[in-house]
Structure formats: structure tokens, C-alpha cells
KEKE-840430 format. One record per residue (C-alpha): residue in one letter; x, y, z. Coordinates in steps of 0.2 Angstrom, whole numbers. Example, Ala and Ser with C-alpha at 12.3 -4.5 7.8 and 13.67 -1.06 7.14 Angstrom:
KEKE-840430
aa,xx,yy,zz
a,62,-22,39
s,68,-5,36
***
This chain:
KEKE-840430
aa,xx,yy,zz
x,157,18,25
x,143,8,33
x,134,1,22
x,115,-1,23
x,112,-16,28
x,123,-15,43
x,115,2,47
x,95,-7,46
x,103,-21,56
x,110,-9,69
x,93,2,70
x,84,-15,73
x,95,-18,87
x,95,0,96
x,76,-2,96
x,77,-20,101
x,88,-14,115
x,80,3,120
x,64,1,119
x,59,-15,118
x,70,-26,128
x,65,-33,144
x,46,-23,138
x,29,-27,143
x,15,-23,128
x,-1,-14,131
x,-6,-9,110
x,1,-9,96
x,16,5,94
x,12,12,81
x,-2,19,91
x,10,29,101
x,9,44,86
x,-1,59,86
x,-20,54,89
x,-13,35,89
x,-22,23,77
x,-37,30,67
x,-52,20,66
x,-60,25,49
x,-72,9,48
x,-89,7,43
x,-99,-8,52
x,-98,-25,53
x,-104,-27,35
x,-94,-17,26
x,-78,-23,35
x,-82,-40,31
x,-81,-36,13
x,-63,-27,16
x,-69,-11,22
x,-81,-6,7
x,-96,6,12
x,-96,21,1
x,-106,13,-12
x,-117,1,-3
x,-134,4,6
x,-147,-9,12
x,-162,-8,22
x,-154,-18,38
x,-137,-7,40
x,-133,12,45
x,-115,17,38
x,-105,29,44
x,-95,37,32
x,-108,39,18
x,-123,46,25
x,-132,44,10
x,-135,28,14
x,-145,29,28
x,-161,33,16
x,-162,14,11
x,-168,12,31
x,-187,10,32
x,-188,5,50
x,-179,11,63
x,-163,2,67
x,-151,-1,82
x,-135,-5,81
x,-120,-10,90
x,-104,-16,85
x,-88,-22,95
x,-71,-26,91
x,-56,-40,98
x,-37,-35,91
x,-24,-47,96
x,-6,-46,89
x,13,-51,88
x,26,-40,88
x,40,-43,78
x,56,-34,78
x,69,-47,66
x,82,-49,81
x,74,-62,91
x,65,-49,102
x,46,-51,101
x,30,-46,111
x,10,-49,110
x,-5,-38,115
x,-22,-39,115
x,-35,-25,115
x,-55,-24,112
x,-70,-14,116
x,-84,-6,109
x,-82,1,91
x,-100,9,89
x,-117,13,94
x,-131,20,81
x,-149,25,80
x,-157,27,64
x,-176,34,62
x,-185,35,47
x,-195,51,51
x,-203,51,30
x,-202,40,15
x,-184,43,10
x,-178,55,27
x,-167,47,38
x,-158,54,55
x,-147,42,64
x,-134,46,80
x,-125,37,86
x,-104,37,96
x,-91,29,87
x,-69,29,90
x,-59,38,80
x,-44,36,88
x,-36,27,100
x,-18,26,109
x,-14,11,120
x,6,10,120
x,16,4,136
x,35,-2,139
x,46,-3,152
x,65,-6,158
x,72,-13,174
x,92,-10,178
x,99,-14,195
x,96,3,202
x,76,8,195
x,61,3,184
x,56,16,170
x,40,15,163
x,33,27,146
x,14,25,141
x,3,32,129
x,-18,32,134
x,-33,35,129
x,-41,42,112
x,-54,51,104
x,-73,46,101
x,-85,56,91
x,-104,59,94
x,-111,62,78
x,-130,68,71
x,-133,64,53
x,-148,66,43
x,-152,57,23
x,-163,62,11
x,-168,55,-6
x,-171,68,-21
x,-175,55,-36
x,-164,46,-41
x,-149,55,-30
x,-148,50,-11
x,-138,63,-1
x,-135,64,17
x,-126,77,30
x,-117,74,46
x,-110,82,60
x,-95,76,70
x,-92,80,90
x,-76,75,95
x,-71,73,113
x,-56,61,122
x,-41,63,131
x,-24,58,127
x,-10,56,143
x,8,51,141
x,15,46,158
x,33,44,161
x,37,35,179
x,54,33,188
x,52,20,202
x,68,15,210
x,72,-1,219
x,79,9,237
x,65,14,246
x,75,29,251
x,75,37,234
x,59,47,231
x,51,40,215
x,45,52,202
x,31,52,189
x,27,66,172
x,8,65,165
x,3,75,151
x,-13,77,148
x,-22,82,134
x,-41,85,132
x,-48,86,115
x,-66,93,109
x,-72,102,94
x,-84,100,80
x,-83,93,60
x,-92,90,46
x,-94,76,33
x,-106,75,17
x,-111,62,5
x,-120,57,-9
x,-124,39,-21
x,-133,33,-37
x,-138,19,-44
x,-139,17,-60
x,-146,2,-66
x,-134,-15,-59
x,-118,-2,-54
x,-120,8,-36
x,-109,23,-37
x,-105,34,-20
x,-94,47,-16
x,-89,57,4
x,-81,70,10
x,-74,77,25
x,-72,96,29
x,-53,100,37
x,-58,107,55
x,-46,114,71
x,-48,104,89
x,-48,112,104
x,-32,106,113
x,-28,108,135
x,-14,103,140
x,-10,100,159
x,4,94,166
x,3,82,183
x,20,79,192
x,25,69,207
x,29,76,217
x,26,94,213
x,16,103,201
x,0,102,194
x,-12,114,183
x,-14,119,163
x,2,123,154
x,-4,128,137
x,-19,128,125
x,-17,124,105
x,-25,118,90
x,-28,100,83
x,-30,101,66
x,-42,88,56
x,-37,90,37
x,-49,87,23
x,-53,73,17
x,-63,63,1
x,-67,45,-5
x,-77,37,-19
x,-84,20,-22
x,-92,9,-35
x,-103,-8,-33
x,-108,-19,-46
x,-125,-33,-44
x,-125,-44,-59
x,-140,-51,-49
x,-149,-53,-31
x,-135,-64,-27
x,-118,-56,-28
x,-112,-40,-25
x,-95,-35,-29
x,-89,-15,-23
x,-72,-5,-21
x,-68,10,-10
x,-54,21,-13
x,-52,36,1
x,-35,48,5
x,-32,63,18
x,-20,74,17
x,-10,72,35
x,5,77,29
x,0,94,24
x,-1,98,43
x,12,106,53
x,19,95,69
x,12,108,80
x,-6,103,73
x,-1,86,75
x,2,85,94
x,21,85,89
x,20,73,77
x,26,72,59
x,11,68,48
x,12,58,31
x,-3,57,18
x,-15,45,19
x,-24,33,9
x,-33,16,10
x,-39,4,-5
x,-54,-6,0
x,-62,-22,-11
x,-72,-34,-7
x,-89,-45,-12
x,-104,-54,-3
x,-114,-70,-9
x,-130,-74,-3
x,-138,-92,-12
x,-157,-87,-7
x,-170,-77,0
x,-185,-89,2
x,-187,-93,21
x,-194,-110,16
x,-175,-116,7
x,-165,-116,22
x,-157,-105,35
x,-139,-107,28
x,-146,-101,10
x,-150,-84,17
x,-135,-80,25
x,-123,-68,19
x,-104,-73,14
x,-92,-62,12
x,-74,-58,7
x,-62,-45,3
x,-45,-36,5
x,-37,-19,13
x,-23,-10,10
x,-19,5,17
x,-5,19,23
x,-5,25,41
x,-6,45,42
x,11,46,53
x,29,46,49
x,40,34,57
x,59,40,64
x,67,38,48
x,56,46,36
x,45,26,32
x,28,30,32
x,17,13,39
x,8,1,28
x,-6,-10,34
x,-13,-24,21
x,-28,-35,30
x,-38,-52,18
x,-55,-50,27
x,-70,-62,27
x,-87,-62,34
x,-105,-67,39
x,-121,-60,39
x,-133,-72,51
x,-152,-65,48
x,-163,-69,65
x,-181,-64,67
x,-192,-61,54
x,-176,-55,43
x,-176,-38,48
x,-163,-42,59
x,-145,-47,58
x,-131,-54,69
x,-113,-49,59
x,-95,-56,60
x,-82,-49,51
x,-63,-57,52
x,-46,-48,48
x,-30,-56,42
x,-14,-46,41
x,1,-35,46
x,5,-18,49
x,24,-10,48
x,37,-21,39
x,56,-26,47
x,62,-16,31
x,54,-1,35
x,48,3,49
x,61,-12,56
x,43,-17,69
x,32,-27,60
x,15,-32,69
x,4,-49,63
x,-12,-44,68
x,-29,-53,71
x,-47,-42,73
x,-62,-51,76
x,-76,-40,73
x,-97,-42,80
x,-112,-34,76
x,-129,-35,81
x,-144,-25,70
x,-162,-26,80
x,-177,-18,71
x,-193,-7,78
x,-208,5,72
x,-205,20,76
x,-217,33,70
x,-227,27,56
x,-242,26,57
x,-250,5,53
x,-256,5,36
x,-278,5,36
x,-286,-10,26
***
């Protein structure tokens, strides 16, 4: 019998060999999945501090994923953040790759319109897929890459009722997702060939939230409604045929998460998120062909700040933060292994202006996949900016 270790080594090997050898690197691979890789972040901030959000609120930042927070804003806030990824591959049999990627990774409004009523909108990712390899042989060149993503628009609105905050969002998804095969051969004689499958993606979700904060401790809580995508597919050969082949569903499953901060004073601020989905629950033909596998991510974290008088120093009022991420990838690998990612996260809050604004950076140290099982193990580096700017938007100057 073969015994186990010789069967891991061999299946490092066959992927070395087949899919990787002689491979150029566009994005991660385990983008290549479903949706690809989901980008369930909050901003700059939170991601600083591990990935923590649910809890917090401040005057300055808009989050995301608890729209509850937004009724801490009392001016109106814009807010732009972007993000740089760069990683190694690491298959464990000498074969190796490195790829980079980066963009945008949100754009928000948020407009008090009362004392405690907030509406922010705002685009954001949530998923993107930026795979590529190749092989060359004597005879031809084959190529397979996975592209695109899908962003979603979103129109939330925050409201405080005493001592509760509770906010409402909804979600617009649009994107596009292609897989393209090519064939190009090396005799010019020999017609080459190319397979894209394009999917468009659009449809409509919801997600609620609500906090307290009871004395020092912060407590919030989110959920996600499940929800169906509209799904196109067209096919695009060369040469030949061209038009829609089929139309399904894309199916969005429910999810919840809950957080907790503690302030012992003005200067420290400790939180923890915990959130799960249930992607595993949905059939592969919801999935885009893919086998899904529950979700979850446990997010922790902290920020220091030594003052607040403008008079003590610049360096005193900024921001310092830390924190850690660990988290299970919502797909399944060949072998039944779901994904891990485990990230150490550190950050900086750099107040400008009159202190309503702020400049954020946000650093993540880690690895996604393991050599054991997944036998592809990716050391990855994320650099993350924001940029907070402040107006008056209709409120009216107070009269002395």
C-alpha cells in the first residue's frame, strides 16, 4: 500500500508538474474558486487592528459591515481606501512563483442628515479572481485564466434610538467573471484556438446591524440575509461560435457576526469580532461549479493612542494599532482541505487638519493554504491606505 506520505508527496508533484511548472502568476490560486477570494473587510482602521469593526464606531470612520456605526458621524465624511497584495507561492518541491496585485478596495459617502441619522453609499469588492498559468511543450503554448470579480454598490442608512444604534443596508452586486482557455501552437499552419466563459453577475442583498455601549464595553452584532444572483453565461470561441448559453442562479448564503470592545480609558481600546457563513450549505450548481465549505473568521486587535491635546506633540495623537486574523476560506480544495488564512496586522492612524481628518495605514503579515493540506502554501504581504476628508453638509451654523 502507499502510504501517506508518499501519496502527499506525489500530489505535490502532479501539481508542481501540471499546473505549475514552467507557470507564469497573475493572483493568488486560490482565487481560481467560485466567486474567487472574498473581500469581507472593513476600512483601514479596523484592518489595522486585525479585522475588528463590528463593535467599534468613531466620529471620523464609516464601516461597512455594521451599519450601526455610521450614527457616531456628525459631519459628513469621504472616504477612500486602497490596497497592495504581493505574495510567494510555495509548493514544497522546489517549484515556486510570486504575484502582485492592488487597486481600489472602497469608496464611501456618509451624510448626517439629523442628530443620530446617518446615510452613507459608497462601492466596495467583494470578490475578486485573478488566476493565470501556462505550459509550453515543443509543439504549443496552453494558457487557463480566471478574471474579474464582483463589486457591490451599496445604500445604507443609521439611526440612534437611545441607547441602541441600529442601521440597514442594501447590497447591488454587479461583475463579471471569464475563464479563458487558449491553444497557441508554435506552426503557424495550425489554426490556434481560444474558449471564453463569460459570466455576468447582478442581483440585490441585504444586511442589518445593531451596537450598545454599556459603560467601558462596546458590544455590536450584523447579519446578512441569504439572497439568489442573477447569473449569464456566454460562451465566445475562436473561431466559431458566440452568444448566451444558459442563465442560473448564484446563491449568497446567510450570514452573522458579533463583536465586543473594551476602553479602560481614552487611550486604549481592545475589541474582538467573530463572524461565519454557511457556504457549504450551498449546492455546486449555486456555486458556479464549485464545492463550498463553511466559513468563519476570528478577528482581534487593539489601538493606543498617548494624547489628544494638539499642544503635546503630533506623534502623541496618533493612532497605534495591532492585531491578529485567522480565518477559513469558504471553498473546498481537490481533496476535501478546506483553506486557512492566519494574517499579525499592525497600524497607523495619522490625524491632519484640524483632526477631523485622517490618513490610515494598515499592514498584514501572513499565509494562506498550508503544504499539508492544500500542498500550495502562499506567504503573503497587504499593504493597505486610507484617506478620511471631512465637510458640512446640511446643518445649519449654529446662531450666537
Amino acid at each position: 500500500m502507499i502510504s501517506m506520505k508518499k501519496f502527499r508527496v506525489a500530489c505535490q508533484m502532479l501539481i508542481g508538474l501540471i499546473v505549475f511548472a514552467e507557470a507564469v502568476f497573475a493572483g493568488s490560486i486560490f482565487s481560481r474558486r467560485g466567486l474567487g477570494l472574498l473581500r469581507y473587510r472593513d476600512n483601514v482602521r479596523a484592518i489595522g487592528m486585525g479585522g475588528v469593526g463590528i463593535a467599534l464606531n468613531d466620529s471620523i470612520s464609516a464601516y461597512f459591515l455594521n451599519p450601526a456605526s455610521l450614527t457616531r458621524i456628525n459631519l459628513t465624511r469621504i472616504q477612500g481606501d486602497f490596497r497592495y497584495e504581493r505574495a510567494s507561492i510555495d509548493l514544497g518541491v522546489g517549484d515556486n512563483g510570486l504575484f502582485s496585485d492592488g487597486g481600489v478596495s472602497g469608496l464611501g459617502l456618509a451624510i448626517p442628515v439629523k442628530l443620530g441619522q446617518v446615510v452613507a453609499f459608497g462601492v466596495r469588492p467583494y470578490s475578486f479572481s485573478d488566476f493565470q498559468f501556462e505550459r509550453n511543450d515543443s509543439t504549443a503554448t496552453e494558457s487557463l485564466s480566471s478574471l474579474g470579480g464582483i463589486s457591490e454598490l451599496y445604500l445604507g442608512y443609521a439611526r440612534q434610538l437611545g441607547a441602541l444604534r441600529m442601521g440597514a443596508t442594501v447590497d447591488f452586486y454587479f461583475g463579471r467573471l471569464d475563464r479563458i482557455w487558449r491553444l497557441n501552437y508554435n506552426d503557424s499552419e495550425i489554426r490556434n484556438s481560444e474558449d471564453v466563459l463569460n459570466r455576468q453577475v447582478t442581483g440585490v442583498g441585504l444586511h442589518f446591524g445593531a451596537q450598545m455601549q454599556p459603560g467601558r464595553w462596546r458590544l455590536g452584532s450584523a447579519v446578512g440575509l441569504p439572497t439568489r444572483l442573477n447569473v449569464t453565461t456566454e460562451l465566445n470561441t475562436l473561431p466559431g461560435f458566440t452568444g448566451v448559453i444558459g442563465k442560473s442562479k448564484l446563491k449568497l448564503p446567510f450570514w452573522w457576526s458579533a463583536g465586543v470592545g473594551y476602553a479602560p480609558n481614552r487611550h486604549w481600546l481592545l475589541s474582538a469580532d467573530y463572524r461565519t457563513q454557511k457556504w457549504g450549505s450551498v449546492e455546486p450548481a449555486e456555486l458556479l461549479g464549485d464545492r463550498g465549505a463553511d466559513s468563519f473568521e476570528l478577528s482581534f486587535g487593539g489601538e493606543f493612542i498617548p494624547g489628544f491635546d494638539a499642544l503635546s506633540g503630533y506623534f502623541k495623537r496618533v493612532s497605534y494599532r495591532f492585531g491578529g486574523n485567522y480565518q477559513q476560506l469558504p471553498y473546498e480544495e481537490p481533496l476535501g482541505k478546506s483553506v486557512k488564512q492566519m494574517t499579525v496586522n499592525f497600524g497607523l492612524g495619522l490625524p491632519f487638519g484640524r483632526g477631523y481628518n485622517r490618513f490610515d495605514l494598515a499592514v498584514e503579515l501572513g499565509r494562506r493554504g498550508s503544504l499539508t493540506d492544500n500542498f500550495v502554501k502562499e506567504n503573503i504581504v497587504l499593504l493597505h491606505v486610507g484617506i478620511i476628508g471631512s465637510e458640512r453638509w446640511f446643518q445649519r451654523p449654529k446662531r450666537r
